[in-house]
C-alpha positions in Angstrom: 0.0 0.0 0.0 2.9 2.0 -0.2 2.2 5.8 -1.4 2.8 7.3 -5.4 3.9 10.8 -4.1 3.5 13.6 -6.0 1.7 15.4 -2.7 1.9 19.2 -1.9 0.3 19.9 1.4 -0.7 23.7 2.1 -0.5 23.8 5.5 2.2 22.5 7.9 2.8 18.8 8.6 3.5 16.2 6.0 5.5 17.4 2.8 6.4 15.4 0.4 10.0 15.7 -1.1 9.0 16.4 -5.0 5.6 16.9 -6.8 5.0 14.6 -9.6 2.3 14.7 -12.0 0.0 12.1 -11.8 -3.4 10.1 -14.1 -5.2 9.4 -10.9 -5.0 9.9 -7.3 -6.4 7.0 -5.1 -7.6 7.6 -1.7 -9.6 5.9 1.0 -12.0 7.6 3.6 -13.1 6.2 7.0 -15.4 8.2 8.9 -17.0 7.9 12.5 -14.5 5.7 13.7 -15.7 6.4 17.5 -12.8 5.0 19.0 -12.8 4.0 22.6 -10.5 4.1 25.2 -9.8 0.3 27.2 -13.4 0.1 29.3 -15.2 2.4 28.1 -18.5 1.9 26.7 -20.1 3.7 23.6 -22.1 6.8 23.9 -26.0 6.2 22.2 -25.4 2.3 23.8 -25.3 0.0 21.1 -22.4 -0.3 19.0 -19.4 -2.5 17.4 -16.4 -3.1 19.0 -14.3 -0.4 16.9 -10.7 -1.7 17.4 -12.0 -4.6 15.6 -14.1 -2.8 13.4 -10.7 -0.8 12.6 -8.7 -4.0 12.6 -11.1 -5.4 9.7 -11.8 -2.5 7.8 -7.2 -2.1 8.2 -7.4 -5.6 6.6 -9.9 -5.2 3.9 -7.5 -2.1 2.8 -4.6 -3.8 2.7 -5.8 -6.7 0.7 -6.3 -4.3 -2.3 -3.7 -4.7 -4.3 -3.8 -1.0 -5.4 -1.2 1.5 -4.1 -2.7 4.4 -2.3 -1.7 8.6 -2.1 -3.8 9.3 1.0 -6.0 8.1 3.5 -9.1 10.8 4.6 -10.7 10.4 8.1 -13.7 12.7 8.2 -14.5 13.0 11.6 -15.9 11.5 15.0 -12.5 10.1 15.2 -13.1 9.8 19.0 -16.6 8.6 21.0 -16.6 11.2 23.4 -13.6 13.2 22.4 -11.1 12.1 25.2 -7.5 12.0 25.2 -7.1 8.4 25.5 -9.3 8.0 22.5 -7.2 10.4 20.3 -3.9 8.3 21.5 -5.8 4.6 20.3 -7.0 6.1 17.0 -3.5 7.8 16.5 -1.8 4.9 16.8 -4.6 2.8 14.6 -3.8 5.4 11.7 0.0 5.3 12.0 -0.4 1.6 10.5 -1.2 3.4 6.9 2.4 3.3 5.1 0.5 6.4 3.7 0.1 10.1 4.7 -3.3 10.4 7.0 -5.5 13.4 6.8 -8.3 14.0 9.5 -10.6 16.6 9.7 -13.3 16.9 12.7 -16.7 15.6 13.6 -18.7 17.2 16.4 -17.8 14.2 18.6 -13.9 15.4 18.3 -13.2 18.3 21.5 -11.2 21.0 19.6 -8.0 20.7 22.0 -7.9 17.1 22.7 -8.3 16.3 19.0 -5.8 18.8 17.7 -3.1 17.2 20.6 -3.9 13.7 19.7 -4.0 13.8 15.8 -0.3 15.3 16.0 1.9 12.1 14.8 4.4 11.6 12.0 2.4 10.0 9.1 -1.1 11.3 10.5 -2.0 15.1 9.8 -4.9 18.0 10.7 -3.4 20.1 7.3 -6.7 22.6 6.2 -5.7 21.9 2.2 -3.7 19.5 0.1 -2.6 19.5 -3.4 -2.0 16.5 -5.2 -1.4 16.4 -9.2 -4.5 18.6 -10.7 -6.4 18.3 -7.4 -6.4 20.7 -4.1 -7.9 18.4 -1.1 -10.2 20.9 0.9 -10.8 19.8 4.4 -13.4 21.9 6.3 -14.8 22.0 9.7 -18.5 21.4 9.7 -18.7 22.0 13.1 -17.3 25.4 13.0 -20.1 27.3 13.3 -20.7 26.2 16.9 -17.6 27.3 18.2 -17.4 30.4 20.6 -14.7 33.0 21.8 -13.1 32.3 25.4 -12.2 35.7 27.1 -9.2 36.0 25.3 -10.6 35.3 22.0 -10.0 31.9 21.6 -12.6 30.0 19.4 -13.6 27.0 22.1 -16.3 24.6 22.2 -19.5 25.4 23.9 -19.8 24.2 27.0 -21.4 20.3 28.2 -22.1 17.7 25.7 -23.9 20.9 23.2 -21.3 19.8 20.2 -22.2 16.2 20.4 -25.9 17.2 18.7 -25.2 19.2 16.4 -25.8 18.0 12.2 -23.7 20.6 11.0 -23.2 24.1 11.3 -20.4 26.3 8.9 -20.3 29.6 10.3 -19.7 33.0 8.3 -15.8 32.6 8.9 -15.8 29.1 8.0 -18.1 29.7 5.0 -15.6 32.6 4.1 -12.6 30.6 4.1 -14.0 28.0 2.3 -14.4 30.7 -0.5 -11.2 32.0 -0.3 -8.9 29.0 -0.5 -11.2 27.5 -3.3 -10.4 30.6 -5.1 -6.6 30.8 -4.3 -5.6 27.5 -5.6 -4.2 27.2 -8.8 -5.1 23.7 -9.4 -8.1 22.8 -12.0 -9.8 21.0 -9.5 -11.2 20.8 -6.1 -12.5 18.2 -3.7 -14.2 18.9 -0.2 -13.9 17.0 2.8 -16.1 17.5 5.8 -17.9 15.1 8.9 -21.3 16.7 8.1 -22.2 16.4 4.2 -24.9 19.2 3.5 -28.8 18.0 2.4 -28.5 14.6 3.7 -31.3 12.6 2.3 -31.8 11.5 6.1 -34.2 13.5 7.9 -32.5 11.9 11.2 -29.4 14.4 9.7 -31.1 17.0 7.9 -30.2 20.7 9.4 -32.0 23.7 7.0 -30.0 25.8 8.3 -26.9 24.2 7.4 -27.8 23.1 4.0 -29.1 26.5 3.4 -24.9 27.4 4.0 -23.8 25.4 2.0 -25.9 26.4 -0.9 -25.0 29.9 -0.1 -21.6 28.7 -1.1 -21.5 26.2 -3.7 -22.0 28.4 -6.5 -19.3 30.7 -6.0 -17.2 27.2 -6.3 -16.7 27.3 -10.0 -13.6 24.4 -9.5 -15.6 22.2 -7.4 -16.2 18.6 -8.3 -17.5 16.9 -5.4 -18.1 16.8 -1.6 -17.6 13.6 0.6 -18.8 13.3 4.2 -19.4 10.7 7.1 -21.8 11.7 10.1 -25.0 10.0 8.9 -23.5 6.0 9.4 -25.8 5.2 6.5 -23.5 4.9 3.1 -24.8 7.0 0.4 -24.2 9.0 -2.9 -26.8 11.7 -3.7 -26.3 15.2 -5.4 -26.7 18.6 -3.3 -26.9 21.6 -6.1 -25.9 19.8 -8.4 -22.2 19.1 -6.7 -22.2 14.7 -5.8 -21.7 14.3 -2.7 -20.3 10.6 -1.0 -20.9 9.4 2.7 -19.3 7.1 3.8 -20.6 4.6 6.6 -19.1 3.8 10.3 -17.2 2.0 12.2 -19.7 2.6 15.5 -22.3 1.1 13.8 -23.5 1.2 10.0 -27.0 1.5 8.5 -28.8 0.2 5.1 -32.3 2.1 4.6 -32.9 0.2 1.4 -33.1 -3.0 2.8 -33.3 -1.6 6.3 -30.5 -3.7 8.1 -27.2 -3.2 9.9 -24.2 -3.2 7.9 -20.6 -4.4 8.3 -18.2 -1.4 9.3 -17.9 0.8 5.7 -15.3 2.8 4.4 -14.9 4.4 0.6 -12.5 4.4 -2.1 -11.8 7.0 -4.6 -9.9 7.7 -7.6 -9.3 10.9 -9.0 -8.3 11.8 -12.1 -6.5 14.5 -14.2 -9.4 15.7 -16.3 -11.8 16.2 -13.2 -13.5 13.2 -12.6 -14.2 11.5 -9.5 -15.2 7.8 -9.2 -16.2 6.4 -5.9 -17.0 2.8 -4.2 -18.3 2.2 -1.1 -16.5 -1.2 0.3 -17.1 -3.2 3.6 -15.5 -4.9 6.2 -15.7 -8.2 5.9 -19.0 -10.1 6.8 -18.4 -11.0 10.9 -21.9 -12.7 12.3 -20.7 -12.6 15.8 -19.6 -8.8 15.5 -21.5 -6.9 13.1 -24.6 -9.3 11.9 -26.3 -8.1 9.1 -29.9 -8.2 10.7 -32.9 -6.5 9.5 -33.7 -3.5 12.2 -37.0 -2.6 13.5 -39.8 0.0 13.3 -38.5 2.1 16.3 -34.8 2.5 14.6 -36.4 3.2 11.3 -38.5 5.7 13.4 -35.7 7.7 14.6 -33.9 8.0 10.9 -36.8 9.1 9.7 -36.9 11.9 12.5 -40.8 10.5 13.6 -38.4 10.6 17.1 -36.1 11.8 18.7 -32.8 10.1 20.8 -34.2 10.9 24.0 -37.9 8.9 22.9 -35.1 6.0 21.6 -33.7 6.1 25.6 -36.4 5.7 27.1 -37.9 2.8 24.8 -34.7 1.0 25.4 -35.3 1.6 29.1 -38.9 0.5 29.4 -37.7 -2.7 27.2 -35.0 -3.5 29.4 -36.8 -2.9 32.2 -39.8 -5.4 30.8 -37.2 -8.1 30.3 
């Protein structure tokens, strides 16, 4: 799996020693990897064990027999954004014999994430070039920030990021703007945790896609989007930009059948005249740990937003309870 080069990153971190041209650009994206610390048990409840979901997904990768340029983790890295959780995914993603790029998730704390990403081999970098491609990795979460007293943009206080489906913020949506329009590459690719319009009503914000559509159009280079956050796999269009989500290694979701999946990631190649192609791949099939069972009215309820987590609680509760 050993890397073709030819990478330019934008920010600091990573930089490769010469930029090649290049036909295609492969990558791979993981999102919502959730990882947990030794003990700790998942926040929501039920969920796969993610060091073996990362194990098989790590597996399924490597079996491939086609080299990679980069591997994309969009967000919810950690469960509940601890330290501990950053140091187990850190050291997960330092298996790639690739460069690793992450960007956030609302379940990744601002500080502990930025500490516990910082590894040779794994990066945080805001943009990446590669041949005729500029990798553009925004924070969907941005918007929910908020100034400390000396000015310092800090999460808001409790558990208040955890819920969020998305939220891009003027300053955000302004950067986003500006480095689209800076680079001088033909092409460019977005990378985010939330992916905007979400045919899920579970993850549909109006506010947020209404953002987003603010800004696409004034993204003449843009050729595609690519997101995580809803754990059900998908490829849909948003303003006529695709867009690709990929699934989870918490747990992962078919609507059509309506069953669990194995853990999901994507692949992707890119190539020099613009276009994008995109599969979505699986772990392979575990019975014991990740079943692929049909799910019931009351899951089906909550991605349809007909409820809400807190009604899911309590019904698991009162079940529980019943025996």
């Amino acid at each position: 799996m050993g890397p073709s080069c030819g990478m330019r990153l934008l920010a600091p971190n990573l930089r490769c020693p010469y930029a090649a041209p290049m036909a295609e650009i492969r990558v791979v994206q993981l999102s919502d990897t959730h990882f947990l610390a030794d003990g700790e048990e998942a926040e929501g409840g039920a969920a796969y064990d993610t060091d073996a979901a990362f194990d098989a997904v790590f597996d399924a990768i490597e079996a491939d027999a086609e080299p990679l340029d980069l591997v994309v983790v969009t967000g919810d890295v950690a469960d509940h954004g601890r330290s501990a959780q950053y140091r187990k995914a850190a050291d997960a993603f330092e298996r790639f014999g690739v460069p690793v790029n992450v960007c956030p998730g609302n379940h990744d704390f601002v500080t502990p994430f930025a500490a516990g990403m910082g590894r040779t081999g794994v990066s945080t970098s805001r943009v990446i070039e590669i041949g005729e491609w500029a990798f553009v990795f925004v924070d969907s979460s941005a918007g929910v920030m908020s100034p400390d007293a000396s000015g310092l943009a800090v999460d808001p206080p409790g558990e208040e990021r955890l819920h969020n489906n998305g939220c891009l913020g003027q300053a955000e949506a302004a950067w986003v703007r500006q480095i689209c329009e800076s680079v001088t590459v033909p092409h460019v690719f977005i990378w985010l945790h939330h992916p905007p319009g979400p045919p899920l009503p579970l993850c549909f914000d109006e506010d947020y896609a209404a953002e987003w559509r603010a800004v696409v159009g004034d993204l003449p280079k843009l050729r595609g989007m690519a997101g995580g956050h809803t754990h059900v796999p998908d490829a849909y269009e948003f303003e006529s930009v695709p867009v690709w989500v990929a699934g989870s290694f918490k747990n992962s979701f078919s609507m059509d059948p309506q069953m669990w999946l194995p853990p999901a990631y994507r692949s992707y190649v890119f190539s020099d005249d613009g276009t994008v192609t995109s599969e979505n791949r699986y772990a392979a099939d575990n019975d014991e740990l990740w079943p692929r069972k049909p799910f019931g009215r009351t899951l089906k309820s909550l991605f349809m937003g007909e409820i809400g987590y807190d009604e899911l609680r309590q019904i698991a509760a009162e079940r529980a309870a019943a025996g």
